[in-house]
C-alpha positions in Angstrom: 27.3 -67.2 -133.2 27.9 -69.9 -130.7 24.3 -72.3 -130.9 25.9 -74.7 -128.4 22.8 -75.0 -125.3 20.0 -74.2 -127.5 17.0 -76.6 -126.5 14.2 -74.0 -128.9 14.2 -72.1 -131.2 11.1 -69.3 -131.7 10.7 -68.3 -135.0 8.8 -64.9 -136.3 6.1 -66.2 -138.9 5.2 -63.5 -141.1 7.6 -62.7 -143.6 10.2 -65.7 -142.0 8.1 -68.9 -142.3 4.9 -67.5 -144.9 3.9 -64.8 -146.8 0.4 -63.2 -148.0 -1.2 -64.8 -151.1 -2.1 -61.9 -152.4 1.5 -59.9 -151.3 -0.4 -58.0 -148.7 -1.5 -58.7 -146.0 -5.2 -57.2 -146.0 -5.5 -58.0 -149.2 -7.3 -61.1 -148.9 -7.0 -63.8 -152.0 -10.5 -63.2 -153.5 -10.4 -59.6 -152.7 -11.0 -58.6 -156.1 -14.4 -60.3 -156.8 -15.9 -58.0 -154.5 -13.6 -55.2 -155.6 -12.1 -53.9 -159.2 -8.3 -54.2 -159.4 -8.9 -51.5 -162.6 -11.1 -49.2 -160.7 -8.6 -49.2 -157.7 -5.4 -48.8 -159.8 -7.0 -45.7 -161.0 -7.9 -43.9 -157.9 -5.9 -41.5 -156.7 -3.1 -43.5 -154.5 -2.7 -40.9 -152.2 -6.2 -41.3 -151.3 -6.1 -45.0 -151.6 -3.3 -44.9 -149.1 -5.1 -42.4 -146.7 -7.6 -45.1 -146.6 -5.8 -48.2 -146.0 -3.6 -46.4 -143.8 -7.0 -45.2 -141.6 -8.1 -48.6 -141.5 -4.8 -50.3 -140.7 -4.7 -47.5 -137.6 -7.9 -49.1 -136.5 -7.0 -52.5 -136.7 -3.7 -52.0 -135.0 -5.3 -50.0 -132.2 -7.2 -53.5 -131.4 -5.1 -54.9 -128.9 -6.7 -58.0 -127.9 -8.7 -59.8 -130.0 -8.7 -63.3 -128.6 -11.5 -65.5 -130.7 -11.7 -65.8 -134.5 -15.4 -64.0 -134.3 -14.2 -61.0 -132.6 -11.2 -60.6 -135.6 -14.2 -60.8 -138.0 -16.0 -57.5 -135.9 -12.8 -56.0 -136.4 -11.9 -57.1 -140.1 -15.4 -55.7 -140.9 -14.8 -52.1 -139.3 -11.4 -52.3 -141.1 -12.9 -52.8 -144.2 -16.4 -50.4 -143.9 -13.8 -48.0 -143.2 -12.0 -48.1 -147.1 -15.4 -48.0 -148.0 -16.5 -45.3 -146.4 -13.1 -43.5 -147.5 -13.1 -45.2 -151.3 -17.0 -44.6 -152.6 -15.7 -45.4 -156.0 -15.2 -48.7 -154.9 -19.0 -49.4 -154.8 -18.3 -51.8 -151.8 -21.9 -52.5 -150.2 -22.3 -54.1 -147.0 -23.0 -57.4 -148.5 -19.4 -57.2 -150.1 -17.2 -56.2 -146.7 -18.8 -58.6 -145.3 -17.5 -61.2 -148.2 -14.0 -59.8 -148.1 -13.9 -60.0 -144.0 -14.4 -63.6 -144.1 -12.1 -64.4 -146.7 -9.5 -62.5 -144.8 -10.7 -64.1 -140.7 -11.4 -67.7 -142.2 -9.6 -68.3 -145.5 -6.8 -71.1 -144.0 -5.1 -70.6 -147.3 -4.7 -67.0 -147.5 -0.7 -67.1 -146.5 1.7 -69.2 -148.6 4.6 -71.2 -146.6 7.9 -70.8 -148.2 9.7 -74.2 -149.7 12.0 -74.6 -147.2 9.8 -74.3 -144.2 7.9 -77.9 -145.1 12.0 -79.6 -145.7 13.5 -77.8 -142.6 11.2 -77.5 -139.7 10.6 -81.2 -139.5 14.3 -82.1 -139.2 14.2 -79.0 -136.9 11.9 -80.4 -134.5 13.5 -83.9 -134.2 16.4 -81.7 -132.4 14.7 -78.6 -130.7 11.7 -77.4 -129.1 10.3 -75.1 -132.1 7.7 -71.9 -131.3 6.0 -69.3 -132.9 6.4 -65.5 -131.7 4.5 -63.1 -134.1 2.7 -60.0 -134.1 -0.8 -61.2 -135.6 -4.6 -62.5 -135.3 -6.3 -65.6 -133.7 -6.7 -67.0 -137.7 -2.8 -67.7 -137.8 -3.0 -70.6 -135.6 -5.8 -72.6 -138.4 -3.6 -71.1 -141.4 -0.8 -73.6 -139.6 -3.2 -76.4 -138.9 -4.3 -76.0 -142.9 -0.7 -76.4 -143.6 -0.3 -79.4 -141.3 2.5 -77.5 -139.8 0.7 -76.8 -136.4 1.9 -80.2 -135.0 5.9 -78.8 -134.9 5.6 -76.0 -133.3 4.8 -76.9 -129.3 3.6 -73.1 -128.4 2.1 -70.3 -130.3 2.3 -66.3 -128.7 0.2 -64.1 -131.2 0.8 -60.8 -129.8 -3.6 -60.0 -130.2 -3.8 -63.3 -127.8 -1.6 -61.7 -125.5 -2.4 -57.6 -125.3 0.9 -56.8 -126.4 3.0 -56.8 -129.8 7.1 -57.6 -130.3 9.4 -56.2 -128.8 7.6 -56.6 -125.8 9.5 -58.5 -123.3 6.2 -60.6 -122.5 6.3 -61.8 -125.8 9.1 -63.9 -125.4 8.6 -64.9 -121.8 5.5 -66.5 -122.4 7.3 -69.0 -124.9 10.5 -69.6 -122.4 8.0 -70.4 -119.6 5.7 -72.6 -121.8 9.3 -74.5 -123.3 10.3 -74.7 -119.6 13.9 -73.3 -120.8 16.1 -70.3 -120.0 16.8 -67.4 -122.2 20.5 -68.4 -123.5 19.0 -72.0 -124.4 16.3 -70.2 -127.2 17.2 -68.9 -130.5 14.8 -66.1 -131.9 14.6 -65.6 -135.6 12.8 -62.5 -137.1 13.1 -60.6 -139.8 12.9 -57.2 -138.2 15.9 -56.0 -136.4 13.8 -54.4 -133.4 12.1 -57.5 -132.7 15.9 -59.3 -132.5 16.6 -56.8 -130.1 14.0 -56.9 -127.6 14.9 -60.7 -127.5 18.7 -59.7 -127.3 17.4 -57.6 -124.3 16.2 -60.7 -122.8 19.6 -62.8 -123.0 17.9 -64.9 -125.8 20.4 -65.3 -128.9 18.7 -63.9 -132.5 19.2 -63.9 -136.1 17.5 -61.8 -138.7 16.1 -63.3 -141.4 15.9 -61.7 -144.8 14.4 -63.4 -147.7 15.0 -60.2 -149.6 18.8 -60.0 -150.6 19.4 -56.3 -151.0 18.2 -56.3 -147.1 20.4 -59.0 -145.8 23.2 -56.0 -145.2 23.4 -53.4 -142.3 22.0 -55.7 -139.7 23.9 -56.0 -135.8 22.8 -59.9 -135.7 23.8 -62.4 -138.0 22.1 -62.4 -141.0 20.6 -65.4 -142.8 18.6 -66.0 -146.1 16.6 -68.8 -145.0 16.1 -71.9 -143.0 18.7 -74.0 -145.1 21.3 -71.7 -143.9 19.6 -72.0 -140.3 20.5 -75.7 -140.8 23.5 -75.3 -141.7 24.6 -73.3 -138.8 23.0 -75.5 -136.7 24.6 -78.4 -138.3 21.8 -80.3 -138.8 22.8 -82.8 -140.5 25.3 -84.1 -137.4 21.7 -84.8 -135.4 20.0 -87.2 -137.7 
């Protein structure tokens, strides 16, 4: 991939810069005080994912959600709906409402990969960096927890915006905010779609795949994480 004429670079955040605490991402970090790991493990899964999958419907189908208390409406219907689908549970009302905040105002419920705190700042001595993903208002304080905020100089979360990846809007909104065309951005994500819609655009993009058995059978160049980015990018020649 030729990076010569890149000014930005728009990173995916979910799954490319953090993860969930927990290793899911409605599973909040204190979820289990309010609910029993045992009792849950021995529910019938098919049932358990009939639930979550109702829920995550619902929450999904909630296309704008543009303040942190309106997530929290929404994070509550999501979960009165498991309990409402999972009795065994005994979630009361007093409990969803528990879990909901952890999940709407818990700044520490994603965890930022090692390299993401050693690369971005060298990264954004050289380019305009920006954040493209499909989530909620909350992302924007789990980055200013992190003290990570301050790098990236715009922030498109698709429930912001009305409209999810591959969306062409999407990535507009952050080429018109960076003031820069689409060959002079570089798009990482780690879902092949999402590449595409920005490939549909003009804008260069690279999957990233922290997972190695997935790093194969991709059409874009293929990286395992941002030291590799730097590499390409020979970052080392900028300092």
């Amino acid at each position: 991939m030729n990076v010569k004429g890149i000014k930005a670079i728009l990173f995916d955040s979910g799954r490319v810069l953090n993860r969930p605490k927990t290793g899911n991402w409605f599973i909040s970090p204190n979820f289990y005080q309010y609910v029993s790991e045992d009792t849950l493990k021995k529910l019938n899964q098919e049932n358990v994912n009939r639930a979550f999958r109702k829920a995550y419907d619902y929450i999904c189908s909630q296309h704008k959600i543009t303040t942190r208390e309106e997530e929290y409406k929404h994070f509550y219907q999501f979960y009165s709906i498991i309990r409402k689908e999972l009795p065994d549970l005994s979630l009361d009302r007093k409990k969803v409402a528990e879990i909901t905040k952890d999940i709407v105002y818990n700044d520490d419920k994603y965890v930022f990969y090692d390299d993401v705190y050693e690369i971005i700042p060298k990264l954004e001595k050289t380019y305009d960096l920006g954040i493209i993903s499909d989530a909620w208002p909350s992302l924007i304080n789990v980055y200013e927890k992190a003290n990570l905020h301050g790098y990236f100089k715009v922030f498109v979360i698709s429930t912001l915006i009305g409209v999810e990846k591959p969306n062409p809007k999407m990535y507009t909104i952050a080429l018109d905010a960076l003031k820069i065309k689409p060959h002079e951005a570089l798009f990482i994500d780690d879902r092949p779609s999402n590449c595409q819609g920005a490939q549909a655009l003009g804008i260069p993009a690279m999957v990233l795949s922290r997972d190695e058995e997935n790093m194969l059978h991709h059409d874009f160049p293929v990286i395992s994480g941002l030291q590799a980015l730097a590499s390409i990018l020979e970052l080392d020649r900028h300092k």
